[in-house]
KEMAR-987606 format. One record per residue (C-alpha): x, y, z; residue in one letter. Coordinates in Angstrom, 1 decimal, padded with zeros to 4 digits. Example, Ala and Ser with C-alpha at 12.3 -4.5 7.8 and 13.67 -1.06 7.14 Angstrom:
BEGIN
+--------+--------+--------+---+
|     c1 |     c2 |     c3 | r |
+--------+--------+--------+---+
|  012.3 | -004.5 |  007.8 | A |
|  013.7 | -001.1 |  007.1 | S |
+--------+--------+--------+---+
//
This chain:
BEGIN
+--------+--------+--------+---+
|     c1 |     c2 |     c3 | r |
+--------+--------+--------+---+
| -001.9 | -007.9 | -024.3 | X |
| -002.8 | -006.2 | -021.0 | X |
| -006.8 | -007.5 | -021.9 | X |
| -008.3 | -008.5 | -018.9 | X |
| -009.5 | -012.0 | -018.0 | X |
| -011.7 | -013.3 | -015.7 | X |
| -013.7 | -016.6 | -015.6 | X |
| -014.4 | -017.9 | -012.4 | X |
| -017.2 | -016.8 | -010.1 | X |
| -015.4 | -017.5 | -007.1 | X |
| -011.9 | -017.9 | -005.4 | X |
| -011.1 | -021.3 | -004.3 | X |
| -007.8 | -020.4 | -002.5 | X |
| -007.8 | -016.7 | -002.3 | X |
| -005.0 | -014.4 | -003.6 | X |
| -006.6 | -011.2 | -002.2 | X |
| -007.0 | -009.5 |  001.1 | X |
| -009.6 | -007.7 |  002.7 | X |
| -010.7 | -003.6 |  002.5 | X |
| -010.5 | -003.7 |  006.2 | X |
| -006.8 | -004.5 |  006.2 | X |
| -006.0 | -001.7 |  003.9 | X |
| -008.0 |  000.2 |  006.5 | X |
| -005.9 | -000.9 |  009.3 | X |
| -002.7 | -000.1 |  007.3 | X |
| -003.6 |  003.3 |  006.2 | X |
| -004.5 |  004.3 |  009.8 | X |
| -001.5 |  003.2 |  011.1 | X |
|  000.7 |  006.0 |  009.4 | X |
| -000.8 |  008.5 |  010.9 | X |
|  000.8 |  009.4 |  014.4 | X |
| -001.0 |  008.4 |  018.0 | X |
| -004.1 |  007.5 |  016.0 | X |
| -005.9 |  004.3 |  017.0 | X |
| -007.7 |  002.2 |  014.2 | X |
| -011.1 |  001.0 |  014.9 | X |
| -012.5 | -001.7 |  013.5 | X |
| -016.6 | -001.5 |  013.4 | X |
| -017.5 | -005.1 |  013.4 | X |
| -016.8 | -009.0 |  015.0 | X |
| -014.1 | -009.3 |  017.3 | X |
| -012.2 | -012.1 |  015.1 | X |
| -012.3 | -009.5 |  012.0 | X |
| -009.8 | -007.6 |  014.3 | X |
| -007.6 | -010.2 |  015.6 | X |
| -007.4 | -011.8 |  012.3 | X |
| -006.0 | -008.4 |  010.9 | X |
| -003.4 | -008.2 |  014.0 | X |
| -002.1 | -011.5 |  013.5 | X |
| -001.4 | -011.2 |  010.2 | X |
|  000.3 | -008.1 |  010.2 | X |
|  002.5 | -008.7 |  013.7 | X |
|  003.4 | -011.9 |  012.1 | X |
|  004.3 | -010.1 |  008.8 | X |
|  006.1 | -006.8 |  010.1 | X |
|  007.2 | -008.3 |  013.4 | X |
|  006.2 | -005.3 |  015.5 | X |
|  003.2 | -005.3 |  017.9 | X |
| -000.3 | -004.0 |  015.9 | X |
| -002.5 | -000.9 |  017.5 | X |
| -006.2 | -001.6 |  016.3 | X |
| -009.3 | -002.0 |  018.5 | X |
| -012.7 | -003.4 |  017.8 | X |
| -016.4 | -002.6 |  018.6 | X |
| -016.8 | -006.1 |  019.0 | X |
| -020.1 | -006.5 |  017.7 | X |
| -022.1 | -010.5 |  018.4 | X |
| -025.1 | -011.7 |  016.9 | X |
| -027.3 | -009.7 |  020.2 | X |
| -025.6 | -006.2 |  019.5 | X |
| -025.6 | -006.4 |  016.0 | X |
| -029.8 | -007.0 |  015.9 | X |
| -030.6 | -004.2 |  018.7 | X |
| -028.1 | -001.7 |  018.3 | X |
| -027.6 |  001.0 |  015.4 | X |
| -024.4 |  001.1 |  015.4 | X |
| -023.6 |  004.3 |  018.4 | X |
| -023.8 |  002.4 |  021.0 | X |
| -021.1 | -000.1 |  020.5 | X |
| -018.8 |  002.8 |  018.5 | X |
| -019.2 |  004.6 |  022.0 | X |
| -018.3 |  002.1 |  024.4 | X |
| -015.6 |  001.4 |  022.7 | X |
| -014.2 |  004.7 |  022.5 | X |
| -015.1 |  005.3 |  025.7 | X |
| -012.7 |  002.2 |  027.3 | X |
| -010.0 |  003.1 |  024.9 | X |
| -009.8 |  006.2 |  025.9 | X |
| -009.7 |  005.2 |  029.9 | X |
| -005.9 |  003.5 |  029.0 | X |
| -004.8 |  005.8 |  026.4 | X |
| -005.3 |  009.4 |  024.6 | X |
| -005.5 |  009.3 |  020.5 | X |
| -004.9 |  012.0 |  018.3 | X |
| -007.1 |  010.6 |  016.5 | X |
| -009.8 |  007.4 |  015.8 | X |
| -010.1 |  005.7 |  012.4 | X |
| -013.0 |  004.0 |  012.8 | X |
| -014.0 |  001.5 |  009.8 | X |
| -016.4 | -001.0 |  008.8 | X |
| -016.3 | -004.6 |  007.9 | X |
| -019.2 | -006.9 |  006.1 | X |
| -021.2 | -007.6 |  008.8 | X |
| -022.1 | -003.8 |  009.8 | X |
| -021.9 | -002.4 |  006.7 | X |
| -024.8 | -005.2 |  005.8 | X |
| -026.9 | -004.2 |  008.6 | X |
| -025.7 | -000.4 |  007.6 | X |
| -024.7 |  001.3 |  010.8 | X |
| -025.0 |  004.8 |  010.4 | X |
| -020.7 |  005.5 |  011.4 | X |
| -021.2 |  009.3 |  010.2 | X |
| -023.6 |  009.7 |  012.7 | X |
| -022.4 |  007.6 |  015.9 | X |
| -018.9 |  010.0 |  014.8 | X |
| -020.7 |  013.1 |  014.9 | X |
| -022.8 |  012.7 |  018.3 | X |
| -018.5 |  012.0 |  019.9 | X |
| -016.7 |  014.4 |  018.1 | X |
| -016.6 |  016.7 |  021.3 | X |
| -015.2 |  013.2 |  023.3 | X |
| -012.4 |  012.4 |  020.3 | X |
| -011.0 |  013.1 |  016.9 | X |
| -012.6 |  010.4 |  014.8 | X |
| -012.2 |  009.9 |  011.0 | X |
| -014.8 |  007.5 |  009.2 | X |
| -014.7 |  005.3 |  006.1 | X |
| -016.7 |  002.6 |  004.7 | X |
| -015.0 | -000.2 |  003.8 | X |
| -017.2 | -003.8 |  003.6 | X |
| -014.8 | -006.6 |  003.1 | X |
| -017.4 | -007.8 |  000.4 | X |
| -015.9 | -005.9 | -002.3 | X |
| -012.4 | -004.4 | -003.2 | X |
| -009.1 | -005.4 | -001.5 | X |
| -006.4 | -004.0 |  000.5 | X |
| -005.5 | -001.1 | -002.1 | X |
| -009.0 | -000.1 | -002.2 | X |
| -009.3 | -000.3 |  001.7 | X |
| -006.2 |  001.8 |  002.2 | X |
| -007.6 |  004.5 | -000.8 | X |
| -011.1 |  005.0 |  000.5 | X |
| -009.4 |  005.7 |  004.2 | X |
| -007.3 |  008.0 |  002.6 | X |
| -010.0 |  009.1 |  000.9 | X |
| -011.5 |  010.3 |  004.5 | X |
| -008.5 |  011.7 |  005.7 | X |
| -008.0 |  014.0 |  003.0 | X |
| -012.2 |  015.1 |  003.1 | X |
| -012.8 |  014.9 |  006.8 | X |
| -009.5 |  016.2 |  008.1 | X |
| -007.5 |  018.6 |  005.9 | X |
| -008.5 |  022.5 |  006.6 | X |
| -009.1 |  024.8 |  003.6 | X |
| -006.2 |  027.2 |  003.0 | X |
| -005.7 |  030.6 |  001.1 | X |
| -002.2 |  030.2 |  000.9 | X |
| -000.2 |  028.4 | -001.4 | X |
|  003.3 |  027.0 | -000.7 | X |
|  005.0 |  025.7 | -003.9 | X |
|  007.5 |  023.7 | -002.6 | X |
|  005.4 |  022.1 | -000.1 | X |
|  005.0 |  018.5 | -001.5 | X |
|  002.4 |  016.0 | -000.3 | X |
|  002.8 |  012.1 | -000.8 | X |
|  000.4 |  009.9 | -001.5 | X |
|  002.3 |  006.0 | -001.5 | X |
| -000.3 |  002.9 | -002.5 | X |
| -000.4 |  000.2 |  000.4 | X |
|  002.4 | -001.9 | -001.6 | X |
|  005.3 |  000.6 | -000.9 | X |
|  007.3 | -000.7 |  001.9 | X |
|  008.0 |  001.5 |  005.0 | X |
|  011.8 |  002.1 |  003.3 | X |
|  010.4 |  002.8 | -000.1 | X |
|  008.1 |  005.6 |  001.0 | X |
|  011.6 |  006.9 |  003.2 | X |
|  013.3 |  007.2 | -000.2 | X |
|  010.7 |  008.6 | -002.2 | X |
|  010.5 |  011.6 |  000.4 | X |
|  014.6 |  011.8 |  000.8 | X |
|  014.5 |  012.4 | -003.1 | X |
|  012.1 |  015.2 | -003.1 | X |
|  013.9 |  016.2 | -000.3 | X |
|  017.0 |  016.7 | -003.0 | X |
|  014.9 |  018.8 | -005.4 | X |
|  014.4 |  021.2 | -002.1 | X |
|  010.3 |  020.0 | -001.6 | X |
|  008.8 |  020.3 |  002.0 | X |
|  007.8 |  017.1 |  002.0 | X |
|  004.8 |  014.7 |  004.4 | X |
|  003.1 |  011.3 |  003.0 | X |
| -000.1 |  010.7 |  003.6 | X |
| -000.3 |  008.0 |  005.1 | X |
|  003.5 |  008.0 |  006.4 | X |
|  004.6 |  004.2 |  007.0 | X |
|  008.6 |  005.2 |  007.0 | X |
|  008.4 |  005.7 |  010.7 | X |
|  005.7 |  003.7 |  012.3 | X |
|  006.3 |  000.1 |  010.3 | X |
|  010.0 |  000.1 |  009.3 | X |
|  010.6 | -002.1 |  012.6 | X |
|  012.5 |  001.0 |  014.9 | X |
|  012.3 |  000.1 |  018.5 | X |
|  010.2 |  002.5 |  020.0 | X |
|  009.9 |  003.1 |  024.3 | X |
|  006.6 |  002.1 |  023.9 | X |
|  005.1 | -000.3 |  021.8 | X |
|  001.5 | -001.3 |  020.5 | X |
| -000.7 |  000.4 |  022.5 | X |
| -001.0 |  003.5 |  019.7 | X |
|  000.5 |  004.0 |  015.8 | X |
|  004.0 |  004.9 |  017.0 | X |
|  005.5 |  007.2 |  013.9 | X |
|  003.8 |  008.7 |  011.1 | X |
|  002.2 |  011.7 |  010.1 | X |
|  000.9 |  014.2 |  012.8 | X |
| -003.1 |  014.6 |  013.0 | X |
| -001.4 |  018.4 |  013.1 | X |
|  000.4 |  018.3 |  009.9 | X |
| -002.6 |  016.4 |  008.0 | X |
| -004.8 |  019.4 |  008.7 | X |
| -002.4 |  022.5 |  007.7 | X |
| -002.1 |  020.0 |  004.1 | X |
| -004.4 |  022.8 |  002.6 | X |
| -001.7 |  025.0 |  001.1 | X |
|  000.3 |  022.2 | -000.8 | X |
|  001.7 |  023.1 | -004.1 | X |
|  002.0 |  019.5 | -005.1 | X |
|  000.1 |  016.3 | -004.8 | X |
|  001.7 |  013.2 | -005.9 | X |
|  000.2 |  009.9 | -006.2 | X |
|  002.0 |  007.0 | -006.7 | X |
|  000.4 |  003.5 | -007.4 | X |
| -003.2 |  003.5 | -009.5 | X |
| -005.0 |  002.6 | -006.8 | X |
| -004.3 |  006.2 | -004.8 | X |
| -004.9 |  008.3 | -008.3 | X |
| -008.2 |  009.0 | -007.1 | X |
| -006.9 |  010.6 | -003.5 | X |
| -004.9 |  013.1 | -005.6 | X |
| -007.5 |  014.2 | -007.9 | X |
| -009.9 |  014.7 | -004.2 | X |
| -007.4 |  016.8 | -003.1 | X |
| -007.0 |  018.3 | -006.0 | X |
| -010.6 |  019.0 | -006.2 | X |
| -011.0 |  020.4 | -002.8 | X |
| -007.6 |  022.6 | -003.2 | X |
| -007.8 |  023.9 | -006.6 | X |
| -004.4 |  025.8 | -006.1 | X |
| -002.7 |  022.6 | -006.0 | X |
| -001.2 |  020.5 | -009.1 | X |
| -001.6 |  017.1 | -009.1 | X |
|  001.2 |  014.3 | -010.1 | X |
|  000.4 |  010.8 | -011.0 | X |
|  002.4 |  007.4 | -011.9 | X |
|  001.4 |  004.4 | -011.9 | X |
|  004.9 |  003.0 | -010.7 | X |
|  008.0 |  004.1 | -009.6 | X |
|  010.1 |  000.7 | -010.4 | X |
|  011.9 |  000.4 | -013.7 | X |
|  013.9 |  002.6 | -016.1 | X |
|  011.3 |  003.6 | -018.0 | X |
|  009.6 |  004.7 | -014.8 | X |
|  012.0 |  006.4 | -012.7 | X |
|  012.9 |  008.5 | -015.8 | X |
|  009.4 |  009.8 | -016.6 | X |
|  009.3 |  010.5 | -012.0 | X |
|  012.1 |  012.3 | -012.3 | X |
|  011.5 |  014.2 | -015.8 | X |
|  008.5 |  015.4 | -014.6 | X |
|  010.1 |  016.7 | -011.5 | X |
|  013.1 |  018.5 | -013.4 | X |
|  009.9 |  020.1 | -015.1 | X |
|  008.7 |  021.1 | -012.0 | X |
|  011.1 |  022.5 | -010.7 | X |
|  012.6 |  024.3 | -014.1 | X |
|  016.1 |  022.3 | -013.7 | X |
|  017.8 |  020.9 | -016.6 | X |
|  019.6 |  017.9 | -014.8 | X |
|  018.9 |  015.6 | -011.4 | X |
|  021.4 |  015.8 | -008.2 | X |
|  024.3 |  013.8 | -009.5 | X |
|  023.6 |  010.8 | -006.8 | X |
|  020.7 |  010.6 | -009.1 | X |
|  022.7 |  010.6 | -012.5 | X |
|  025.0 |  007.8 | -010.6 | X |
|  022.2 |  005.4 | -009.5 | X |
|  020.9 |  005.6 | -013.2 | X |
|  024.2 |  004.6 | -014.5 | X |
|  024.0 |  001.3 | -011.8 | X |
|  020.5 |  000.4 | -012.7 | X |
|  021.7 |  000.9 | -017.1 | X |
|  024.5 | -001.6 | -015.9 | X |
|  022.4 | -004.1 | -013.4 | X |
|  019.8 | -004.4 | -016.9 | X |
|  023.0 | -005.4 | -018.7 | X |
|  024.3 | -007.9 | -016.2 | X |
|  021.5 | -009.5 | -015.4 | X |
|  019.5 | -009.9 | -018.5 | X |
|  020.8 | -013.1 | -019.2 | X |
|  019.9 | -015.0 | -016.3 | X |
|  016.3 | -013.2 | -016.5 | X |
|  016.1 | -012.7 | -020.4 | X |
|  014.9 | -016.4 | -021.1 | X |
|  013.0 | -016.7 | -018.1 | X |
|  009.4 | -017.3 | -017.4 | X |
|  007.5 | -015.7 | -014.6 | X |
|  004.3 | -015.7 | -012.7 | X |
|  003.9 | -012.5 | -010.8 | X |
|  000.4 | -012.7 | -008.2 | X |
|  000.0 | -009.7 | -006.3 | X |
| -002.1 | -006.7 | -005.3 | X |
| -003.0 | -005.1 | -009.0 | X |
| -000.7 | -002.1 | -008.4 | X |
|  002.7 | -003.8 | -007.0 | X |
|  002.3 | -006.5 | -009.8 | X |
|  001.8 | -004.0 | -012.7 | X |
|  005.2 | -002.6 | -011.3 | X |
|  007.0 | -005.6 | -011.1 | X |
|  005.9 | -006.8 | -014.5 | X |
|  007.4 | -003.5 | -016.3 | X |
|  010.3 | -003.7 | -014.6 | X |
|  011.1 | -007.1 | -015.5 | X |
|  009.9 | -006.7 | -019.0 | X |
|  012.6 | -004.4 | -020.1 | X |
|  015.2 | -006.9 | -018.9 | X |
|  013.1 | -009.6 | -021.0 | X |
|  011.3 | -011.7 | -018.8 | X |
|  008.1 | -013.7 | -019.7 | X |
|  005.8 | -012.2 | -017.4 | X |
|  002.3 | -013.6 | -016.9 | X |
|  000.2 | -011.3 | -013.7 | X |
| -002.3 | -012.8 | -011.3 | X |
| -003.9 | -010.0 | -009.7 | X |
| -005.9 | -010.1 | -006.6 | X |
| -008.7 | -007.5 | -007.4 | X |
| -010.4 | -005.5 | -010.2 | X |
| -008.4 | -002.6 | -010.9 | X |
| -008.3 |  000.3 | -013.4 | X |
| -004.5 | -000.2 | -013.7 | X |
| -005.2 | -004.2 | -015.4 | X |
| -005.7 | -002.2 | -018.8 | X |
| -002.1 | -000.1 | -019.1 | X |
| -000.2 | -004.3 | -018.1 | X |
|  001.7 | -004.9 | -021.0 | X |
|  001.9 | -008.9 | -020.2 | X |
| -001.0 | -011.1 | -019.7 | X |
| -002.9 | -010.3 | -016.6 | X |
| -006.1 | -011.9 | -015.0 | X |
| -007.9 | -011.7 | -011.8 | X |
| -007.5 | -014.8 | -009.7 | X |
| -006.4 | -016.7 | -007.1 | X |
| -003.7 | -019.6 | -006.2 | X |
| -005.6 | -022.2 | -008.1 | X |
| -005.2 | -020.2 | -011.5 | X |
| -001.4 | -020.4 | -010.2 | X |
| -001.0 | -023.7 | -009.5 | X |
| -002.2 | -024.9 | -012.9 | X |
|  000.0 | -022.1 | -015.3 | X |
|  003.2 | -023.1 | -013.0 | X |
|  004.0 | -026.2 | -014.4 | X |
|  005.3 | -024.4 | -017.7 | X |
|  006.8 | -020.9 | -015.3 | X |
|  010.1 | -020.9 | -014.2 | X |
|  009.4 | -018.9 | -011.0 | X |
|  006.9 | -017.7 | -008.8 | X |
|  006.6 | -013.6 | -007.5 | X |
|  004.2 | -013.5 | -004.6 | X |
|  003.4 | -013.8 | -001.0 | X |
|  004.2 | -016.4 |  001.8 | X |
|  001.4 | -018.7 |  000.4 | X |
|  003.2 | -018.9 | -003.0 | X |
|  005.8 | -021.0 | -001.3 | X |
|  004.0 | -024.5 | -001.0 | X |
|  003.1 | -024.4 | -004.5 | X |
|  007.0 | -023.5 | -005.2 | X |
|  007.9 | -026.5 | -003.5 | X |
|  005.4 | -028.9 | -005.1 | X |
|  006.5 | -028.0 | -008.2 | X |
|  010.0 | -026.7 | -007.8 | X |
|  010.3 | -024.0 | -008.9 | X |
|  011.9 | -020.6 | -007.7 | X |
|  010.2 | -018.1 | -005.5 | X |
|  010.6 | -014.2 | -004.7 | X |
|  008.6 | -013.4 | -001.4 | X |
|  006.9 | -009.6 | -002.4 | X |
|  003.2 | -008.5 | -001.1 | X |
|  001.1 | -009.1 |  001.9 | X |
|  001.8 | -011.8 |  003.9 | X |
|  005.3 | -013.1 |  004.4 | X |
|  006.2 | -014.7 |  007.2 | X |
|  009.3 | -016.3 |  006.1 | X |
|  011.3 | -013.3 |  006.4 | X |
|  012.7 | -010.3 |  008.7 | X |
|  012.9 | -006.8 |  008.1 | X |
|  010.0 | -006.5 |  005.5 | X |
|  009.5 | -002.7 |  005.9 | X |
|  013.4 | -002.2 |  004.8 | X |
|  012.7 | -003.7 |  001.3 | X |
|  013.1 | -001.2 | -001.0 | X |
|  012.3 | -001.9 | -004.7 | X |
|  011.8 |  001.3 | -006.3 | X |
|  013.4 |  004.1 | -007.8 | X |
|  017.1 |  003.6 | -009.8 | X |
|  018.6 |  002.4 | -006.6 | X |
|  015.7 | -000.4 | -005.6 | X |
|  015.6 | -001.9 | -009.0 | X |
|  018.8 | -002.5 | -009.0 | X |
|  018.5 | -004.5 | -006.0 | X |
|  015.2 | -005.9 | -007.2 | X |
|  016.6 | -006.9 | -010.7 | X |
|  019.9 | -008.2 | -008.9 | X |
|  017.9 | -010.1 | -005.9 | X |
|  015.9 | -012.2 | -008.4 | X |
|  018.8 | -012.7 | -010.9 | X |
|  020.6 | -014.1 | -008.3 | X |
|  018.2 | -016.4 | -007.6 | X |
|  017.3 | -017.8 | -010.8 | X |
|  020.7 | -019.0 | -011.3 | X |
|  021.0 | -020.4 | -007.7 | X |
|  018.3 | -022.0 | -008.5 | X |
|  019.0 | -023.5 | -011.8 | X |
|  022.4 | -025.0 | -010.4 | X |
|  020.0 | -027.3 | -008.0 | X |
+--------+--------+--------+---+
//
């Protein structure tokens, strides 16, 4: 159990996405900041299609547009300044993120540098992130990563009930919204980092697409200095916590792996009783606890004898699994990347892609993944659940919410539902 297998040399029909798409996303919770992608113009466009096709909204990111000429006789600066320099003729960012893809990162275009010679121009924040290694989670933690060394100001003070967030790139726009409401009820100050519960939850803004529109402020990211608590929340963001935590030693540092599940919710919330030396949780807590003891009841018998194939980015599916395991489900995880998180699974996992799905299945009942899970659904008829990056098959993505009591139960209920809709065709 939870050993980690991985045979193939190559993917065939690829699960994963890229660093710089974690990149993109990261950037875009942070308020009136434009992301900057350092490399081929169809790098960018890519990225924009797929996420204005997944979340429905218009997608802020530029490009440096590097070609085949630029990319032999130029370092790097020069293309990083033109483009700054015509992005800032239509609009004023609080800040740039600028990042790289495979190409520049090969050629190894000094981006510290080119930042440094226009910091007096414009606010930039650098990260490397070659779409030759890692994923989306790992794209979204090394920009986070940057944030938190480039940006944040040192501090003398400490404020204990200041609480920062750190959300993996899997939490949905309404998730992160109810992770900060319930610190909110154990009286914490609380700002994510990056903060997706107002920029992607699909509001309609008075302007749209030309910067992030919600998020955190480039003003609020730098006074982070004096926070009491760090929380982390996904595997893949442990190590942002422990940078901040190394740069602000005053600071304590939080970590789960999930927040979906009994199991999980009640170490989260244990840990903040602790924190705050309280004995019991608000009592719409204690309620939602009661729902989610009752929703494992009703619907472990539609998903007790069931068989399931979760694919996913490593974090979302090692949340998924545990939740369905303590309602009994089979669970077998396909995960996209290499992750430290692959060795606490408690089901079968491997690193693949869709053709490691499509031949296990024939013996599942059911199919957790994204949009591209659905052909293979059809072909071998067999239920699906939509979850991860991309699904265009459905609206208001950003208002999923699948953690916590309250979003298991809805999680645990949505798929239960399903199964037996399914088995009666």
């Amino acid at each position: 159990m939870g050993k980690l297998k991985e045979i193939k040399p190559l993917h065939v029909n690829p699960l994963k996405l890229s660093q710089p798409m974690g990149a993109t996303l990261a950037f875009l919770g942070i308020k009136n900041c434009m992301p900057l992608m350092h490399g081929a113009q169809g790098c960018a466009s890519f990225t924009k299609v797929l996420f204005t096709r997944h979340f429905n909204d218009p997608i802020a990111i530029q490009t440096t547009a590097v070609n085949d000429i630029t990319a032999v006789i130029d370092g790097g600066e020069y293309s990083i300044s033109e483009a700054i320099t015509n992005i800032t003729k239509k609009v004023t960012p609080d800040l740039v993120g600028l990042f790289t893809t495979g190409l520049t990162e090969t050629k190894g275009d000094d981006i510290k540098g080119a930042s440094l010679l226009l910091k007096d121009k414009q606010a930039i924040v650098w990260a490397h992130t070659p779409d030759f290694e890692g994923g989306l989670e790992s794209g979204w933690s090394l920009s986070v990563q940057s944030v938190i060394s480039q940006l944040i100001e040192p501090s003398t003070k400490l404020n204990k009930d200041k609480v920062l967030l750190i959300p993996n790139v899997n939490l949905s726009a309404i998730e992160v919204e109810k992770i900060k409401e319930t610190l909110e009820l154990f009286d914490f100050e609380v700002y994510a980092l990056p903060d997706l519960s107002d920029s992607l939850d699909g509001h309609l803004g008075i302007k749209q697409g030309a910067l992030s529109s919600g998020g955190i402020s480039v003003e609020a990211i730098k006074k982070l200095g004096d926070t009491g608590l760090v929380i982390t929340v996904g595997r893949s963001v442990k190590k942002c916590g422990e940078l901040f935590k190394e740069k602000h030693t005053q600071s304590t540092h939080l970590h789960f792996d999930s927040l979906v599940g009994l199991q999980a919710c009640d170490d989260f919330y244990g840990k903040l009783l602790t924190c705050k030396g309280l004995s019991k949780p608000h009592a719409s807590i204690q309620r939602w606890r009661k729902r989610l003891q009752d929703t494992l009841l009703d619907t472990h018998f539609a998903l007790g004898k069931a068989k399931v194939i979760i694919a996913d980015e490593p974090d979302n599916a090692y949340a998924l699994s545990q939740a369905l395991g303590e309602v009994g489900t089979k669970v077998h995880a396909i995960i996209a990347q290499r992750s430290d998180i692959s060795e606490a699974f408690t089901c079968k996992v491997q690193i693949g892609d869709f053709e490691d799905v499509e031949i296990l299945l024939p013996s599942f009942d059911a199919i957790i993944s994204n949009y591209h899970a659905e052909r293979l659904a059809k072909k071998y008829h067999k239920a699906v659940l939509f979850r991860g990056f991309p699904n265009y098959e459905q609206v208001g993505i950003g208002l999923k919410n699948n953690i916590l009591y309250e979003g298991t139960c809805t999680l645990l209920c949505e798929f239960a539902n399903m199964m037996v809709h399914h088995e009666g065709h």
